[in-house]
PQR file of N, CA, C, O and H, with PARSE charges and radii, in Angstrom:
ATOM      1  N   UNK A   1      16.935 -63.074 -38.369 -0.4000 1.5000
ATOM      2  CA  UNK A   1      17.545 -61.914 -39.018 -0.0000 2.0000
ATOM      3  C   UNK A   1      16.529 -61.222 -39.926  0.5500 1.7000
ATOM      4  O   UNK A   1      16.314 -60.012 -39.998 -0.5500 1.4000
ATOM      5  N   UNK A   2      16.068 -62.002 -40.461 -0.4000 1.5000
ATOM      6  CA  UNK A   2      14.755 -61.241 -41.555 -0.0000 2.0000
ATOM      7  C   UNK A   2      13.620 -60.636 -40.544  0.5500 1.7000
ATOM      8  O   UNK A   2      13.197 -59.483 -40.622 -0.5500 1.4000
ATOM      9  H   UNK A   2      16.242 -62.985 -40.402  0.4000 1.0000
ATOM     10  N   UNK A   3      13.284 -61.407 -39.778 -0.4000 1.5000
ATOM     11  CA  UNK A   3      12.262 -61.064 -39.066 -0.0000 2.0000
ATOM     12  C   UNK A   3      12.481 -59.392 -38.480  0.5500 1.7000
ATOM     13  O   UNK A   3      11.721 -58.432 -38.608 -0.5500 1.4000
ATOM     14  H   UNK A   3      13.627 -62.344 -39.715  0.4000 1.0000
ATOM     15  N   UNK A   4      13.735 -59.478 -37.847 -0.4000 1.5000
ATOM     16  CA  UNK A   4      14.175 -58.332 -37.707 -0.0000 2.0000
ATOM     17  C   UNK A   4      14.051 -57.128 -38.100  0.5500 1.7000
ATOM     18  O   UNK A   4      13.520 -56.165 -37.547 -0.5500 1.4000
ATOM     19  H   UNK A   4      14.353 -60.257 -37.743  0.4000 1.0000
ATOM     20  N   UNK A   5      14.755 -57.268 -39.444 -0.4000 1.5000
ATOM     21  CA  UNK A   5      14.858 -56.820 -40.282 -0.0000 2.0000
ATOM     22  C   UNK A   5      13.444 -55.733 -40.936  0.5500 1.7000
ATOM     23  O   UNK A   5      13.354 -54.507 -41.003 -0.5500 1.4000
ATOM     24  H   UNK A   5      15.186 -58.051 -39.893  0.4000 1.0000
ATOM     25  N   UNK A   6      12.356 -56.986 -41.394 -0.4000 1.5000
ATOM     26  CA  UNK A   6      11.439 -56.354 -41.481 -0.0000 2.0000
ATOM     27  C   UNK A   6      10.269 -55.869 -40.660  0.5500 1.7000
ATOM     28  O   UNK A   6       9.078 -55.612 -40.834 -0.5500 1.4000
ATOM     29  H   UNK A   6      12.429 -57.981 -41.340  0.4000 1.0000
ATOM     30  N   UNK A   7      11.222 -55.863 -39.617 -0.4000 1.5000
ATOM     31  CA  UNK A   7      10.214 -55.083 -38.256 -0.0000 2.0000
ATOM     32  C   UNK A   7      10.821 -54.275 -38.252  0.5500 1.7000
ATOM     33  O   UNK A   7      10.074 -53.443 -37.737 -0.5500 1.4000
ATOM     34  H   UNK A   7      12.190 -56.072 -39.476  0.4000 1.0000
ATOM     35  N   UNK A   8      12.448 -53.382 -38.605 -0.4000 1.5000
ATOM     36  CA  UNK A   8      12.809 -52.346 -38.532 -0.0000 2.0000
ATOM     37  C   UNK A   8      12.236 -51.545 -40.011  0.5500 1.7000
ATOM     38  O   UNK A   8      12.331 -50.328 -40.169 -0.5500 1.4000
ATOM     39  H   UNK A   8      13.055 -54.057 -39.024  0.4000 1.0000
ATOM     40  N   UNK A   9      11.840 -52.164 -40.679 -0.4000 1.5000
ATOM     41  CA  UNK A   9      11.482 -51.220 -41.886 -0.0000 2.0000
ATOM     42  C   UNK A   9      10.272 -50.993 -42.000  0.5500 1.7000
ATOM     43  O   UNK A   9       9.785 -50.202 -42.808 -0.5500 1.4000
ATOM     44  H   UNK A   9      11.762 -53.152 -40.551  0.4000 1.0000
ATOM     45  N   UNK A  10       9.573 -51.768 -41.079 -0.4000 1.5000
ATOM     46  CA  UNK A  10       7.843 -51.284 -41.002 -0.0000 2.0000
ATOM     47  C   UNK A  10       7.975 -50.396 -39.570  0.5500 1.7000
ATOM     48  O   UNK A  10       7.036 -49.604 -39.645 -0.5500 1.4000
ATOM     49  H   UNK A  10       9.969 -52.411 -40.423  0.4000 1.0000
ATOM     50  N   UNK A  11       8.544 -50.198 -38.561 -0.4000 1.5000
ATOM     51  CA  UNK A  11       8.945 -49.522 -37.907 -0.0000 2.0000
ATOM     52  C   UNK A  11       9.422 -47.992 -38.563  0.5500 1.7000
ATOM     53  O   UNK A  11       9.066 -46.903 -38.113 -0.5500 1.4000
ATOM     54  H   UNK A  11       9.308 -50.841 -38.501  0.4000 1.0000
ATOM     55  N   UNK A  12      10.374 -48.230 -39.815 -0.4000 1.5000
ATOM     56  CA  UNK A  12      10.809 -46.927 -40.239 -0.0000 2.0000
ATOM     57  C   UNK A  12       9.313 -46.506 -41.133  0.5500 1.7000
ATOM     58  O   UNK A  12       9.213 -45.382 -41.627 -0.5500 1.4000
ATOM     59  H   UNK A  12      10.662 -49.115 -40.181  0.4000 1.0000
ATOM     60  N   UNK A  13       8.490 -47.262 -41.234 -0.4000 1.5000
ATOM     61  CA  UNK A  13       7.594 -46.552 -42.352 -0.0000 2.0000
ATOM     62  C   UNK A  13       6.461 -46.015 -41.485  0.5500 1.7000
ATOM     63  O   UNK A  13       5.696 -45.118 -41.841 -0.5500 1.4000
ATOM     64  H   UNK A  13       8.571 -48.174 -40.833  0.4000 1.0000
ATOM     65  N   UNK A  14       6.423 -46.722 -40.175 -0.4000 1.5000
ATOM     66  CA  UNK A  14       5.638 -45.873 -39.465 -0.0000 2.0000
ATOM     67  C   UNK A  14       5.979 -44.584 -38.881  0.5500 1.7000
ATOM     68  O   UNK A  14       4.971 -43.915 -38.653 -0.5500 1.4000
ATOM     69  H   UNK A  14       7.044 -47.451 -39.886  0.4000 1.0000
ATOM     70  N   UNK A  15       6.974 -44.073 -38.596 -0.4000 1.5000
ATOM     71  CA  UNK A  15       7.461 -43.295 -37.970 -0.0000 2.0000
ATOM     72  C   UNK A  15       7.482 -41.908 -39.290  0.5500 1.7000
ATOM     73  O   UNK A  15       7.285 -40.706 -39.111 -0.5500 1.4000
ATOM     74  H   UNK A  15       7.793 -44.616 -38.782  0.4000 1.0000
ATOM     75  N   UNK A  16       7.769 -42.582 -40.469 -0.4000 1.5000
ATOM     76  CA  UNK A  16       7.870 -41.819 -41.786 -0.0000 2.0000
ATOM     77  C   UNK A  16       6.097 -41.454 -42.183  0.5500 1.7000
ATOM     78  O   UNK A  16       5.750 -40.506 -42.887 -0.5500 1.4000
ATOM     79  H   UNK A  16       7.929 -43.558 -40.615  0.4000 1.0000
ATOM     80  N   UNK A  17       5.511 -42.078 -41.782 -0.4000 1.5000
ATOM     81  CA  UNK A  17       3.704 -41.746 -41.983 -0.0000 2.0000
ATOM     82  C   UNK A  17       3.315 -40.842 -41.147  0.5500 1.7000
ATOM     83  O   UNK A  17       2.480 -39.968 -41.378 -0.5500 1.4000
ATOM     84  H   UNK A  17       5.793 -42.848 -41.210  0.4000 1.0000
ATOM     85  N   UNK A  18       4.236 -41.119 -39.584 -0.4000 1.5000
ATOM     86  CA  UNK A  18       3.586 -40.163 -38.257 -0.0000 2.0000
ATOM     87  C   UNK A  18       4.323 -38.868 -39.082  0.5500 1.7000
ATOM     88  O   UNK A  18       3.736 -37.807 -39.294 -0.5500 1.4000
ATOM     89  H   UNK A  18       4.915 -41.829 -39.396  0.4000 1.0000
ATOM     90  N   UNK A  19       5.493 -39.110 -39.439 -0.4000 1.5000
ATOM     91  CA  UNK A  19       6.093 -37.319 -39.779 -0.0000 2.0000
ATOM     92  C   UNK A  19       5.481 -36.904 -41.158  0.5500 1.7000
ATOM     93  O   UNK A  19       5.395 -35.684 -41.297 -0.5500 1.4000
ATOM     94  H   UNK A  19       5.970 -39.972 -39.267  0.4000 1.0000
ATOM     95  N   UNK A  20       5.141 -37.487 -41.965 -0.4000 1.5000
ATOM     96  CA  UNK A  20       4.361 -36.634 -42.752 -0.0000 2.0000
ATOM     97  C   UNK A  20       3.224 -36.341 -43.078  0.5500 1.7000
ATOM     98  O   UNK A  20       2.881 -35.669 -44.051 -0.5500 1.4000
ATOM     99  H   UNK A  20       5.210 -38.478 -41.852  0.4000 1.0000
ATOM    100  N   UNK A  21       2.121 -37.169 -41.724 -0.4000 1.5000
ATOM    101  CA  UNK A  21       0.939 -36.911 -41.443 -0.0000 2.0000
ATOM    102  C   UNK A  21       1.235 -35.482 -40.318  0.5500 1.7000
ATOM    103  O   UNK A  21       0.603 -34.462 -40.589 -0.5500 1.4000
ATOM    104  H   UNK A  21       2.400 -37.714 -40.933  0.4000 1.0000
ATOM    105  N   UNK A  22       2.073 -35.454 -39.234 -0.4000 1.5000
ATOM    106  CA  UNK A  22       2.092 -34.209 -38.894 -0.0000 2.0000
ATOM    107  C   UNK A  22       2.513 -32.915 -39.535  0.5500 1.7000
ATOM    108  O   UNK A  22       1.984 -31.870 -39.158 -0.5500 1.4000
ATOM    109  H   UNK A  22       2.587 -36.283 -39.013  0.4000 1.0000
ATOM    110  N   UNK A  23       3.701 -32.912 -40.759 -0.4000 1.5000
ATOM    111  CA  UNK A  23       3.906 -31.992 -41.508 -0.0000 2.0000
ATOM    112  C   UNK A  23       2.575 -31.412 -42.282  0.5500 1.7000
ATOM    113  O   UNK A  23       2.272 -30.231 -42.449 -0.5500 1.4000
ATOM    114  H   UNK A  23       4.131 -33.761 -41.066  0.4000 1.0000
ATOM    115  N   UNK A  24       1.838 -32.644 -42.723 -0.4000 1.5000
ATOM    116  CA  UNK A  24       1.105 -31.990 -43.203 -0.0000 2.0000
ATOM    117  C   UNK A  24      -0.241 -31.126 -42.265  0.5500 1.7000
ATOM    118  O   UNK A  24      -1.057 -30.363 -42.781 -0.5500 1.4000
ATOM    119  H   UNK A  24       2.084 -33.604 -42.588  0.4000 1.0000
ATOM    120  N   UNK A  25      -0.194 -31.390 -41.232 -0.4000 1.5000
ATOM    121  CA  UNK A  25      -1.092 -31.014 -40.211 -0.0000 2.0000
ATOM    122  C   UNK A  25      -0.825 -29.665 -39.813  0.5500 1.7000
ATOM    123  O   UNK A  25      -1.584 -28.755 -39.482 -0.5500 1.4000
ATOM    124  H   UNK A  25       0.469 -32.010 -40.812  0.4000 1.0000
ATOM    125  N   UNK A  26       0.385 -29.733 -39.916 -0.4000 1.5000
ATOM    126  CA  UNK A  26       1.368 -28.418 -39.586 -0.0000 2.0000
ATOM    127  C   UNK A  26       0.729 -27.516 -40.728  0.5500 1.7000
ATOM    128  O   UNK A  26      -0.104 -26.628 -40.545 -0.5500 1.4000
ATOM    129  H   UNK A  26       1.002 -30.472 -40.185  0.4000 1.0000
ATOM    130  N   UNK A  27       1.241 -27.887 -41.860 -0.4000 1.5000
ATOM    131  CA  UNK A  27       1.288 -27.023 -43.192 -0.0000 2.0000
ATOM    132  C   UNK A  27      -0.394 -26.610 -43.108  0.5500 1.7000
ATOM    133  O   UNK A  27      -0.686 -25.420 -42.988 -0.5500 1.4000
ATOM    134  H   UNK A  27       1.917 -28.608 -42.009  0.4000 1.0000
ATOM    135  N   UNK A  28      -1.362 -27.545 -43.169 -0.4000 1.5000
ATOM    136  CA  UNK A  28      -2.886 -26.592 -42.788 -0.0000 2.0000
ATOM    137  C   UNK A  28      -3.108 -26.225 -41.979  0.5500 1.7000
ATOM    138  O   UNK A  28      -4.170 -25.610 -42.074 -0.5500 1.4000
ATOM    139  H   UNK A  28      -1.125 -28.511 -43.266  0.4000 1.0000
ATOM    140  N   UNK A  29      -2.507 -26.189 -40.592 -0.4000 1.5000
ATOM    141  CA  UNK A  29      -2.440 -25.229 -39.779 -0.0000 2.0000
ATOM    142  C   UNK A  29      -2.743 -23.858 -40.033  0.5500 1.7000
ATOM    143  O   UNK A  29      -3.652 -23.045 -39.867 -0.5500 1.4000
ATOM    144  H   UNK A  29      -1.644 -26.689 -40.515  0.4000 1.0000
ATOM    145  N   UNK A  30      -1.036 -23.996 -40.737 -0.4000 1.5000
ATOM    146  CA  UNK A  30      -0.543 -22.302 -40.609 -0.0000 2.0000
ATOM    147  C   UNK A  30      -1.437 -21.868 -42.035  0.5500 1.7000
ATOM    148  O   UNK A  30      -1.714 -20.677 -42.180 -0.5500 1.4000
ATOM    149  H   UNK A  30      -0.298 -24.657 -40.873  0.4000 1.0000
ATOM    150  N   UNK A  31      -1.880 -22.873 -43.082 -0.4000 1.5000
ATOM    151  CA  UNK A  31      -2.819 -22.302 -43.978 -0.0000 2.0000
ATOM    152  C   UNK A  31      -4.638 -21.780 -43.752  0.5500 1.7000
ATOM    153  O   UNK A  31      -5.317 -20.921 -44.315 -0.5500 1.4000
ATOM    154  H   UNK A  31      -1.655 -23.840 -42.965  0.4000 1.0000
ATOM    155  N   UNK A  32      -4.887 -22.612 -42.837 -0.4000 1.5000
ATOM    156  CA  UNK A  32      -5.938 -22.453 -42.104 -0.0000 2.0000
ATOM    157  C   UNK A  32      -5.816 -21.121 -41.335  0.5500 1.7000
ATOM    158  O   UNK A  32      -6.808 -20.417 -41.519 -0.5500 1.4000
ATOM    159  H   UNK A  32      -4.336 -23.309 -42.380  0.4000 1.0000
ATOM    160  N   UNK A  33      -5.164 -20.735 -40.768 -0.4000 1.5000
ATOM    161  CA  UNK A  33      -5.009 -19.624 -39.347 -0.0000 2.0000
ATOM    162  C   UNK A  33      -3.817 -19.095 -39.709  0.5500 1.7000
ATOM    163  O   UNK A  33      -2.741 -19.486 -39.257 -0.5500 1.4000
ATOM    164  H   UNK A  33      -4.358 -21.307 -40.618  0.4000 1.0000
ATOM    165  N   UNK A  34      -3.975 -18.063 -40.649 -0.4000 1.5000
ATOM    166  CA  UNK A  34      -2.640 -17.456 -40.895 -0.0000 2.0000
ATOM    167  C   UNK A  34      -3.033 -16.036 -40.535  0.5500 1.7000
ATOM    168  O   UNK A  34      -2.010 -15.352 -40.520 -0.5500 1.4000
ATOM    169  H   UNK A  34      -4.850 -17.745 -41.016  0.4000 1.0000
ATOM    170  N   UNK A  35      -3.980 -15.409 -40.276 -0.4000 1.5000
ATOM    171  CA  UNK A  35      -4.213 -13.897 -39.708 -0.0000 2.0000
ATOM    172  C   UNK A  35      -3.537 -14.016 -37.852  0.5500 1.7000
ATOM    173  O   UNK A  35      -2.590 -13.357 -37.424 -0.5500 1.4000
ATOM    174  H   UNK A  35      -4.811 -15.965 -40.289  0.4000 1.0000
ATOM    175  N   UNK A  36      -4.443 -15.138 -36.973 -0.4000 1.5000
ATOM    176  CA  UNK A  36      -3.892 -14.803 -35.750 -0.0000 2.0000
ATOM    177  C   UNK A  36      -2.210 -15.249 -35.713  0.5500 1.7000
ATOM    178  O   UNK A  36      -1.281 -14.609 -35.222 -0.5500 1.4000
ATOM    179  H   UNK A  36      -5.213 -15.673 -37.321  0.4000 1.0000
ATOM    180  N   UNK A  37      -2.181 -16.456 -36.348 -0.4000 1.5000
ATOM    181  CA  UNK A  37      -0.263 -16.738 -36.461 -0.0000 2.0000
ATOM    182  C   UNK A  37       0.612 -15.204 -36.869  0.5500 1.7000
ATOM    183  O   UNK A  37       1.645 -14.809 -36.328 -0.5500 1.4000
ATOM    184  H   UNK A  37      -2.936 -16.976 -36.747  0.4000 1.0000
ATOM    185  N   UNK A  38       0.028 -14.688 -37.709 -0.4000 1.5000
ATOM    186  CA  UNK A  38       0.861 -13.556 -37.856 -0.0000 2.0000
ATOM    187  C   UNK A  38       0.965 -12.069 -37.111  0.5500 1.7000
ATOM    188  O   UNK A  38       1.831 -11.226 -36.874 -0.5500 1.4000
ATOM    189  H   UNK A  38      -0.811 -15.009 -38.149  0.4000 1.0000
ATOM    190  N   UNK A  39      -0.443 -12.274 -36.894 -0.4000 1.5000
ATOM    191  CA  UNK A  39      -0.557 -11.498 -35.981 -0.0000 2.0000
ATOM    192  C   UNK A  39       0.230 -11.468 -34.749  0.5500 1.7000
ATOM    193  O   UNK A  39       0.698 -10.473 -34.197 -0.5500 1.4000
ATOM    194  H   UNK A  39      -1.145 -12.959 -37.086  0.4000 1.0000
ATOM    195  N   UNK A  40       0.322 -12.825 -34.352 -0.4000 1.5000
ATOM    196  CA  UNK A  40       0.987 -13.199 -33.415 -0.0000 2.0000
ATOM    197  C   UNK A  40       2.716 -12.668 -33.326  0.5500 1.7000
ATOM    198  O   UNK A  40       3.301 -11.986 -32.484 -0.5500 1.4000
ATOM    199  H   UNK A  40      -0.058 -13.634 -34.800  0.4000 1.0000
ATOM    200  N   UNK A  41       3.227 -13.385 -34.712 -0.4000 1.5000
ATOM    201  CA  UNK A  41       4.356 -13.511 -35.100 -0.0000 2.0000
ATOM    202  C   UNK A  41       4.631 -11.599 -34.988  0.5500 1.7000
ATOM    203  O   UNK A  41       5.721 -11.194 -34.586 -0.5500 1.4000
ATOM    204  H   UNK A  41       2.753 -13.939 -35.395  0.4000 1.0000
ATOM    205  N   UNK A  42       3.787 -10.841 -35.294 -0.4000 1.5000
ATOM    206  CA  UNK A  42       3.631  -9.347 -35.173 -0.0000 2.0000
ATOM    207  C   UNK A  42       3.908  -9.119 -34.049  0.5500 1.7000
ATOM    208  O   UNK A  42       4.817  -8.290 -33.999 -0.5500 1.4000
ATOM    209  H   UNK A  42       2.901 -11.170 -35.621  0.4000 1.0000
ATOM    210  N   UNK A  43       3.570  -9.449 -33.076 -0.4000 1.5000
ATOM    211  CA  UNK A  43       3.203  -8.760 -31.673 -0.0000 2.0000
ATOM    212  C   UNK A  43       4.567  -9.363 -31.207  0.5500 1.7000
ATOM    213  O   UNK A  43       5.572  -8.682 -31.005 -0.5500 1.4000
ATOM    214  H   UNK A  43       2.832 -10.123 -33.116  0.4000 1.0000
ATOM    215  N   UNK A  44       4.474 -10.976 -31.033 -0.4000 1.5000
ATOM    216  CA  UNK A  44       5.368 -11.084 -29.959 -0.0000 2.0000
ATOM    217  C   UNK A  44       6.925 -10.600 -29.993  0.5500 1.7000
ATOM    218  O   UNK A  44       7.119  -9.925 -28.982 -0.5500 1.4000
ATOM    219  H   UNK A  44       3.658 -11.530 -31.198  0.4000 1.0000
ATOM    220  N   UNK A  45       8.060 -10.694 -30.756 -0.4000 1.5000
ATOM    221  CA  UNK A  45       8.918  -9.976 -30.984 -0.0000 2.0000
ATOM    222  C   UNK A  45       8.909  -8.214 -30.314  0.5500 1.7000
ATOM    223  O   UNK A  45       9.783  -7.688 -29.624 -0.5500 1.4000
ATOM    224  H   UNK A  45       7.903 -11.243 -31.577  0.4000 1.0000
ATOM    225  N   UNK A  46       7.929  -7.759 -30.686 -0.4000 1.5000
ATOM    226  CA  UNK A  46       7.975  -5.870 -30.356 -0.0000 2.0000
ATOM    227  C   UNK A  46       7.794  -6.216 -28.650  0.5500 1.7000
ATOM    228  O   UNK A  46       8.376  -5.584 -27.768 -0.5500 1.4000
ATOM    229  H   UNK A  46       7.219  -8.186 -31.246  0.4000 1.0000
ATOM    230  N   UNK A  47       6.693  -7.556 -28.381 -0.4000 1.5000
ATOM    231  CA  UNK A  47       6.784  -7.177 -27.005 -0.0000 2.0000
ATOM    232  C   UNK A  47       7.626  -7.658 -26.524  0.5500 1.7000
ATOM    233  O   UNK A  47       7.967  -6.921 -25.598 -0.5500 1.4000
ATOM    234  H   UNK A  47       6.220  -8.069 -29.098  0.4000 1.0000
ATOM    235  N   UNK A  48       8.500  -8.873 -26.586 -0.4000 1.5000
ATOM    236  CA  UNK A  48       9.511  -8.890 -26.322 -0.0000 2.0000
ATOM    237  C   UNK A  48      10.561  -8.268 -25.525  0.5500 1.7000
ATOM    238  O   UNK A  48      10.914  -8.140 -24.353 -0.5500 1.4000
ATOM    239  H   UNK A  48       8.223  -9.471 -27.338  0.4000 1.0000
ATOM    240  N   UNK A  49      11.091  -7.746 -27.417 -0.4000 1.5000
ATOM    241  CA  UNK A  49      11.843  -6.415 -26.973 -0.0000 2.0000
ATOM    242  C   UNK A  49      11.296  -5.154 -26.238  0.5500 1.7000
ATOM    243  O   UNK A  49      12.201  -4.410 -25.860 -0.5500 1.4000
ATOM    244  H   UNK A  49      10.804  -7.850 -28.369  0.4000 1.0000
ATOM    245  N   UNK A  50      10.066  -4.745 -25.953 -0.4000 1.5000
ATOM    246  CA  UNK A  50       9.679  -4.263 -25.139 -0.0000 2.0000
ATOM    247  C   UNK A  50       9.753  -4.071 -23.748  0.5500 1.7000
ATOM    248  O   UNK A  50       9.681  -3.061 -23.049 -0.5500 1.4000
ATOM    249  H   UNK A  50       9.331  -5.349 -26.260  0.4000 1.0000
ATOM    250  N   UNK A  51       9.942  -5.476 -23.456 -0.4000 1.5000
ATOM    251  CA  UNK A  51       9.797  -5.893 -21.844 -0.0000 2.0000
ATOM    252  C   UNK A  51      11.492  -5.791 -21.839  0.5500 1.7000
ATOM    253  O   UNK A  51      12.072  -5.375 -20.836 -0.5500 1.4000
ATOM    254  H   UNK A  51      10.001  -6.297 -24.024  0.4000 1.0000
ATOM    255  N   UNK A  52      12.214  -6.202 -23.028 -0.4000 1.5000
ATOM    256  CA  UNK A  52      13.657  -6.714 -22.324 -0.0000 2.0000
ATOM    257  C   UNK A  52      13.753  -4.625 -22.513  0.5500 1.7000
ATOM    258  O   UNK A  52      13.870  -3.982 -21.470 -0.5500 1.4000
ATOM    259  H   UNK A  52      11.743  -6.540 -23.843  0.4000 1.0000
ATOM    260  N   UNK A  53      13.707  -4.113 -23.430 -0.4000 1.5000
ATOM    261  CA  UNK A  53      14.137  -2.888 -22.852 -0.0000 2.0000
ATOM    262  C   UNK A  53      13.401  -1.765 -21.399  0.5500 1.7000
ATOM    263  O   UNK A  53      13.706  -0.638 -21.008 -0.5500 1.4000
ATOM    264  H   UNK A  53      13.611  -4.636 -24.278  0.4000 1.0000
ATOM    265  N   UNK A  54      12.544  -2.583 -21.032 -0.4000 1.5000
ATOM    266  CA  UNK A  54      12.310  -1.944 -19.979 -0.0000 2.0000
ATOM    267  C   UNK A  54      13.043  -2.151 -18.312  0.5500 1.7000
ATOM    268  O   UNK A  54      13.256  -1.556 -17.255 -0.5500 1.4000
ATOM    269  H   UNK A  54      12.296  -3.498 -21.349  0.4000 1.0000
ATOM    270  N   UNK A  55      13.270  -3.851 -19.228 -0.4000 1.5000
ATOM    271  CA  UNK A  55      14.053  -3.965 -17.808 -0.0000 2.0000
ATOM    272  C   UNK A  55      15.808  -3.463 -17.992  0.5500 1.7000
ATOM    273  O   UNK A  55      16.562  -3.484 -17.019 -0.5500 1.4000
ATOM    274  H   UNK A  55      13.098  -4.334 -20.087  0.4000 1.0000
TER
END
């Protein structure tokens, strides 16, 4: 039962390290590269709706 136990909670702490080693990977991401992200975030929407009003 213990054994268990503390394989589910080193289990939860790994899984809790993977998500806030990727959040933070995330977060310098978008701090790193925030001209083409927005740029992006600019464009794609208009073209979007672009294409859906053409069709």
């Amino acid at each position: 039962m213990l054994s268990s136990l503390t394989g589910s909670t080193d289990n939860f702490a790994q899984s809790l390290n993977l998500l806030v080693s990727a959040s933070f990977f995330l977060v310098g991401a978008l701090f790193t590269i925030p001209e083409p992200l927005s740029i992006a975030l600019s464009i794609a929407p208009g073209h979007f709706l672009g294409a859906n009003h053409e069709a």
